[in-house]
Structures are given as C-alpha cells and as structure tokens.
C-alpha positions as CSV (number, residue, x, y, z in Angstrom):
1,X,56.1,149.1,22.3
2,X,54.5,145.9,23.4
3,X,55.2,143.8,20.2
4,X,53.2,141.1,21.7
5,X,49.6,142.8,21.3
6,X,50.4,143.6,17.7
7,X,51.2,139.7,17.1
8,X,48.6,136.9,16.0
9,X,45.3,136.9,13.4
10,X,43.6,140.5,13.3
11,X,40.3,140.3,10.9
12,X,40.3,143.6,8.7
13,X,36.6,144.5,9.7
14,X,33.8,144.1,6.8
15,X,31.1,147.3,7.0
16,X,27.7,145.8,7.8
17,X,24.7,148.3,6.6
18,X,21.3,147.8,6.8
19,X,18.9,147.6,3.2
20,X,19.0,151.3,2.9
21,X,22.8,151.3,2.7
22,X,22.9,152.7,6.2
23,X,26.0,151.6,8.7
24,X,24.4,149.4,11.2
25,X,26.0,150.1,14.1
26,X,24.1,147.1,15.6
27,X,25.2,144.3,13.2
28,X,28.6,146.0,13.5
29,X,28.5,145.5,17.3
30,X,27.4,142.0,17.3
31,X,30.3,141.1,14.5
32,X,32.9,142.2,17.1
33,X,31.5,140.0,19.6
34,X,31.5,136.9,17.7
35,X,34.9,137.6,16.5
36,X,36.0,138.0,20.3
37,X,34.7,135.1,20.8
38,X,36.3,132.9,18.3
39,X,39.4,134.2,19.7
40,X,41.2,136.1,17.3
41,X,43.8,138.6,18.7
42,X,42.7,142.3,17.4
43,X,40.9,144.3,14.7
44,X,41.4,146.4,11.7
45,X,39.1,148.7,11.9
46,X,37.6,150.7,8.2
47,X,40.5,149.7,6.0
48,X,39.7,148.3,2.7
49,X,37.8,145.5,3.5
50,X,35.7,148.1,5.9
51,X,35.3,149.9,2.5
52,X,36.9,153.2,4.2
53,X,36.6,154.7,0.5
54,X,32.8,154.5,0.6
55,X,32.3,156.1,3.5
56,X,32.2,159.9,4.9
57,X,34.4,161.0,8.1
58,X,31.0,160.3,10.6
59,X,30.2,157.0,9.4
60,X,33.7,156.2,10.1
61,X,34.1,157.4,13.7
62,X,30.9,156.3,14.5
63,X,31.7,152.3,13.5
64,X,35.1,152.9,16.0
65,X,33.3,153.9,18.5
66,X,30.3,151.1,18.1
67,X,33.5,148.7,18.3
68,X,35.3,150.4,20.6
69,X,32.2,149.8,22.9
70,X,33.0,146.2,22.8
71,X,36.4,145.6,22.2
72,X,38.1,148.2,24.0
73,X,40.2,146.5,26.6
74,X,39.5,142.6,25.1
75,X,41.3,142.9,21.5
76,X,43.9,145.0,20.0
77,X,42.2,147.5,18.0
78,X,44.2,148.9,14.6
79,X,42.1,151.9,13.3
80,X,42.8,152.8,9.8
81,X,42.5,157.0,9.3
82,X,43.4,157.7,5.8
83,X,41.1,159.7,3.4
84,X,42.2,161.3,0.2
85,X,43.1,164.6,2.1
86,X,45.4,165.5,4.8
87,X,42.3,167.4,6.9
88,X,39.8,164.3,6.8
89,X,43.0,162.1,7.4
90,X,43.9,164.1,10.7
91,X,40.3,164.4,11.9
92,X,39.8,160.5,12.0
93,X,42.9,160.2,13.6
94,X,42.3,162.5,16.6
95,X,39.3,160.8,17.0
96,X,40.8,157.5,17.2
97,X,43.5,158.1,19.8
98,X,40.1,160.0,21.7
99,X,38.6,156.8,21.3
100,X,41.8,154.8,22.8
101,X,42.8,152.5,19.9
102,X,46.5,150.7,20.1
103,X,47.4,152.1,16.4
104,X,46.5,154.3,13.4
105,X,47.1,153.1,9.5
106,X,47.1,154.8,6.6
107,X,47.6,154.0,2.9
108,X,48.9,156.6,0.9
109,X,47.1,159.6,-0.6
110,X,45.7,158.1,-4.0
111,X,44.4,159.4,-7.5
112,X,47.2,162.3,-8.2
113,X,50.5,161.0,-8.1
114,X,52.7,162.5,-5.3
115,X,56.5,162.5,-4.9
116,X,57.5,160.7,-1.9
117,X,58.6,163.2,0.3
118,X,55.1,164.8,0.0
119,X,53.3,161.3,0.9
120,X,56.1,160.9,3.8
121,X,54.4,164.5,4.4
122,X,51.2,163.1,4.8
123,X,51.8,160.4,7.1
124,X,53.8,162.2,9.3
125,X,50.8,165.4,9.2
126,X,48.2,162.2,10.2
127,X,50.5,161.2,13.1
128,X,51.0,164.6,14.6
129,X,47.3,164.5,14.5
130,X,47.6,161.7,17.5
131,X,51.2,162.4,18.7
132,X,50.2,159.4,21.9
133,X,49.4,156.4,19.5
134,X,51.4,154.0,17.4
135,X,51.3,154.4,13.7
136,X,51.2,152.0,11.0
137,X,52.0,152.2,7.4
138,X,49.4,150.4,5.1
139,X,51.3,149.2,1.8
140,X,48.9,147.7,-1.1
141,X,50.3,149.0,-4.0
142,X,48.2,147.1,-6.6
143,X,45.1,149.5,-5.0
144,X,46.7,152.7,-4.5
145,X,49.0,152.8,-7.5
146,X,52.2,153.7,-4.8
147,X,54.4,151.1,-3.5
148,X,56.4,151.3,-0.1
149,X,60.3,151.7,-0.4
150,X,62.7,151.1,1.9
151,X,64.3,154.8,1.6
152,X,60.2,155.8,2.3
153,X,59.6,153.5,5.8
154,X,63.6,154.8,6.4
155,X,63.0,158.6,6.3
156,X,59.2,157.4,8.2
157,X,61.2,155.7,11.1
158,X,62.7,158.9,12.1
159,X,59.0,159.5,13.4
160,X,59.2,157.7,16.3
161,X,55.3,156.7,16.8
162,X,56.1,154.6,13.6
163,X,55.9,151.1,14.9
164,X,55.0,149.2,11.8
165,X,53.8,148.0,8.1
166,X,50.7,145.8,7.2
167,X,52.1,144.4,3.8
168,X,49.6,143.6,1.2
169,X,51.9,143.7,-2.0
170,X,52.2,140.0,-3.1
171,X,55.9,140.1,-2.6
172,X,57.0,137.9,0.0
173,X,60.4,139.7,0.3
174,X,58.6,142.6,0.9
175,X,57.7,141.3,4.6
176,X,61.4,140.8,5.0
177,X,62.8,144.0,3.9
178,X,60.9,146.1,6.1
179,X,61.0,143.9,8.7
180,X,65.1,144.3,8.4
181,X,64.5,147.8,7.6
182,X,62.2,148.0,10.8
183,X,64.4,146.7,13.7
184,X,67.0,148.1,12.3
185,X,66.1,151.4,14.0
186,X,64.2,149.9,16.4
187,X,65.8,146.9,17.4
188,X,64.5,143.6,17.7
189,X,60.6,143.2,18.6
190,X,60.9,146.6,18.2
191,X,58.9,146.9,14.6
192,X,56.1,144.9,13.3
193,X,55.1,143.6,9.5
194,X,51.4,142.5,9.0
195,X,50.7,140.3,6.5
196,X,48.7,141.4,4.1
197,X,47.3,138.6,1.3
198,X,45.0,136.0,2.5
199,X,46.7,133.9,0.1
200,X,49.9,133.6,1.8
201,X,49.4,134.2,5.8
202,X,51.5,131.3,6.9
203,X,54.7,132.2,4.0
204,X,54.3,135.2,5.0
205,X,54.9,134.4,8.9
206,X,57.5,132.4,8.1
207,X,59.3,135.1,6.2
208,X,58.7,137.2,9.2
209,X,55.2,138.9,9.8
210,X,54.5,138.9,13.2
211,X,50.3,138.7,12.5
212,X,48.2,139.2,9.5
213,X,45.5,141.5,8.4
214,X,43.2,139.9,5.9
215,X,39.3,140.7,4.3
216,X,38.4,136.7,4.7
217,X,39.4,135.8,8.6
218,X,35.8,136.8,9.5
219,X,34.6,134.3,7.3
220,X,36.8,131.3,8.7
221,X,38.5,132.3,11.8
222,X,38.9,128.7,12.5
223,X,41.5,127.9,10.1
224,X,43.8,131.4,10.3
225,X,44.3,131.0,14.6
226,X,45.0,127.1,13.3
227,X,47.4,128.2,10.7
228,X,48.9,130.7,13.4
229,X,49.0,128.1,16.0
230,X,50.9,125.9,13.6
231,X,53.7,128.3,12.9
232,X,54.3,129.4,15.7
233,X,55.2,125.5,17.5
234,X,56.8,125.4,13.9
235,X,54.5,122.4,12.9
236,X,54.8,123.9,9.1
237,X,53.9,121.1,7.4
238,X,50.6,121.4,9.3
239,X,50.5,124.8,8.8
240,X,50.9,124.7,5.2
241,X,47.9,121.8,4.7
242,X,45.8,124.4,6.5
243,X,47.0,127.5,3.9
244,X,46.2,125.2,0.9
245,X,42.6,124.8,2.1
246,X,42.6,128.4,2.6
247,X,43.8,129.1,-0.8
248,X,41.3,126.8,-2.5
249,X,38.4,128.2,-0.3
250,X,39.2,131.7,-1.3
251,X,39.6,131.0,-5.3
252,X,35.8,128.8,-5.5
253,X,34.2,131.8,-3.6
254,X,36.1,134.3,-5.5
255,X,34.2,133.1,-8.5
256,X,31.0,134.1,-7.7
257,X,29.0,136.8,-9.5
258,X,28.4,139.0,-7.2
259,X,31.0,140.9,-4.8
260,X,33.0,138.7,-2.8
261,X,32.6,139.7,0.4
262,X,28.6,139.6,-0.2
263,X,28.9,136.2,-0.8
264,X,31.3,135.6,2.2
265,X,28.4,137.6,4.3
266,X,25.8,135.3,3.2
267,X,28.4,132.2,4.0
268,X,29.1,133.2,7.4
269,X,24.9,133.9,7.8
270,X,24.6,130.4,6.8
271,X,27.5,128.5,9.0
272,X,27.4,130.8,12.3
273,X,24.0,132.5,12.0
274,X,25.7,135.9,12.4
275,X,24.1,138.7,10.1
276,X,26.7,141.0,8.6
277,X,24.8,143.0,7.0
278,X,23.9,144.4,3.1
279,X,26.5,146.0,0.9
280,X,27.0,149.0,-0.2
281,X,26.6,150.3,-4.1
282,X,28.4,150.5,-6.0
283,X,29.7,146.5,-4.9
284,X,27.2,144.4,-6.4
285,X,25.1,141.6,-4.4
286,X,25.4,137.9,-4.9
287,X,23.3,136.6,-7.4
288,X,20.8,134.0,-7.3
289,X,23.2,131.7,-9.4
290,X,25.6,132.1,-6.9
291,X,23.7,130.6,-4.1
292,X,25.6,126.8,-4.8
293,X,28.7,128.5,-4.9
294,X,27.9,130.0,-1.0
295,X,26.3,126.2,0.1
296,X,29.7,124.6,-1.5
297,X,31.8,127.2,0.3
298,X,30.0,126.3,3.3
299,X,30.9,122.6,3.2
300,X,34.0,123.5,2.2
301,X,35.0,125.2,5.6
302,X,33.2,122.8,7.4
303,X,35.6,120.3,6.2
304,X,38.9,122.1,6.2
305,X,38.3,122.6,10.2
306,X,37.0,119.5,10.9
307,X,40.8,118.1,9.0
308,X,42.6,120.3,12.4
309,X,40.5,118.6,15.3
C-alpha cells in the first residue's frame, strides 16, 4: 500500500441536484474541479455527506463515474459502497474498482441489529466483490447505531485488502486504537485512520490519523490544508488557532434553520461563486431568516484565512 496517497485533507463529497431533486452530474463535475484546484489531496465519494442513504444504486455509480471523469489520475478517490443489503453493497462495489477508484468504504449494515460476525460477513462479502482494491472500514457509530471494536477490525485484518478506518466516533482514542490495532498486522505505514469529526481534525492527527474525511472541507478548504500544513511541520500551536476558528465556524452555521449543508451550499455560492446544487427532501432548505447567518459565515471564513497569510 502506498500510505502516502491515503494521507492529507479528503472532502467527503456533498450531492449537488438540480430543482427537481435530480443528481446533477454537471454541478457535481464542476465541484470536483474547484476542489482540485484548491489542492486538497483526494475525495470521498457518496458517504454521508453525499447522502448515499437517499440515493438508488444508479444515481450512485453515475456521480463516481461524473468524478471519476475529472479526478481519475489527479486526486485519490475513496468511494463509499455500502447499502442496507449485501447485493446493492457488492454491485456498487464492482462498479467502483470498474471505475478504478484507490479504495471502497462501507459503514455497517443499519436498522436490524446484527451480531458481529455477520457485519464482519458483510464487509468481507462487499470486498470479494472488488478482490483488486483497498478497503476501508467506515466507523460512525452515533449514525449507524454499531460501533467498531478492536476484536471486529482484528478478525477484518485477516482480509488482507483491508487497509484502513475513517473514524467518526468522537473518541479520540479511538484513532489510536485502531491505528495500534492496524500496524500491528500491517506494520508501520502499513494501515491508515481517517479522521472523522470536523470538530477535531488537527487532535485527531496528532493522536494519529494520517488525513481526515469531513462534510465541511468543501466549504473552507483553506483552513483544513492550513491546519494539515501546520501539523505536519509540528507548528501545533498554529495548528490549533486554526482548529478553533474551525470549531466556531461550524457551531454559528450549525445554528441555522434549515439543513446545514444547504446553508454551507449557499455559503460557498456566495464566497467562490461555485453552484452546488439544491438538496434533496426530506433535508430541509435554508430559510429566509437564515440568510444573515450564511453572510456572517461568509465573513467569518474570510477572516479565519486571511489570520494564516
């Protein structure tokens, strides 16, 4: 494994649809190139923040191919394959090693609540499904109701395609357990842990992650590859200044009416003049009281990246 392409600031992809609630394939195309641009180091591709749970198998393949279009090559590319049944689940994920991404993710199955050995099951069914590409286990328990164990990601490592976990518990020492866990089998740069929470991307590279995974990069790349840059020539003191303006961004737009990532669309419409798209019902719209909210989130980012030049 090349530990080094899985390392660095990897937007979890938002799902741009036109006013009909249609994917536009379009929008979605022209997010991937700004977010190129900016620099960040790879994708996740229909995870949460891609709301994979809204969508139908073909909607799904047909935003990894749109991406793969433009990022095949450029970025890393994380495509995550789970559905709520084994057969969707392996579908997705021959289509993604078709389409040549670097890894497949899954969260657990969700809803009924399955022994471990049958979700280990799962997984390992998905995998087989692209026996050539890396696999990644997706841990956010306080979604899917399951939480990740270290005898789980044990009896998963004797699947050798099983390179890594993106970590969204809010459990620091979760990052460093499997990451222990991880190399322990694999050796050293031999395993990688995303970072899950927005909230704490530099603690959580300090405990260990190698990257993060997060819903709000899109909206301020800027300050996550600063953040990155910081820890990484162990300038934490800088690094944590930028976290804290990351954490108050995130709460004052978190307070909005309407769904956060519609306001953080409208936000990133308003600072970079890129058009993400409409959401998808059931998530409800910003609302018109919310507008102040997005223009003070504007400023906001404005001024925590002007702070790092």
């Amino acid at each position: 494994m090349d530990i080094k392409k899985y390392q660095g600031v990897f937007p979890a992809f938002w799902a741009c649809y036109d006013k009909n609630g249609d994917v536009d394939l379009g929008l979605t195309q022209k997010m991937a190139e700004f977010l190129i641009g900016k620099g960040v180091q790879g994708f996740y591709v229909t995870g949460s923040s891609g709301e994979c749970v809204y969508q139908n198998v073909a909607e799904r393949k047909a935003q990894l191919e749109a991406i793969m279009e433009v990022a095949k090559g450029k970025v890393t590319v994380i495509s995550h394959v789970a559905a709520n049944n084994t057969r969707d689940s392996q579908e997705l994920a021959a289509h993604a090693e078709k389409m040549g991404v670097d890894a497949i993710a899954t969260i657990p199955p969700i809803y009924f609540k399955l022994p471990e050995y049958a979700i280990c099951d799962y997984w390992n069914d998905i995998s087989a499904a692209a026996p050539d590409t890396d696999y990644i286990i997706y841990n956010i328990p306080q979604l899917t109701g399951i939480s990740l164990t270290v005898p789980m990601l044990n009896k998963m490592l004797e699947n050798p395609k099983v390179i890594g976990v993106k970590n969204t518990s809010m459990a620091g020492f979760d990052i460093r357990i499997f990451k222990d866990a991880g190399e322990k089998v694999r050796g050293k740069d031999g395993f990688v842990v995303f970072n899950g929470p927005d909230e704490q991307f530099v603690s959580g590279r300090i405990m260990g992650a190698d990257g993060g995974i997060g819903g709000t990069y899109t909206m301020m790349p800027e300050l996550y590859l600063k953040a990155n840059e910081y820890v990484n020539a162990g300038e934490f003191e800088k690094a944590k200044d930028v976290q804290a303006d990351i954490c108050r961004i995130i709460q004052y737009i978190a307070g909005g009416k309407g769904w956060l990532y519609s306001l953080a669309k409208e936000v990133l419409r308003r600072r970079e003049g890129v058009d993400a798209g409409e959401m998808r019902k059931p998530f409800p719209k910003y609302k018109e009281e919310d507008i102040p909210r997005i223009e003070e989130t504007c400023r906001m980012i404005d001024a925590a990246i002007a702070k790092t030049k």
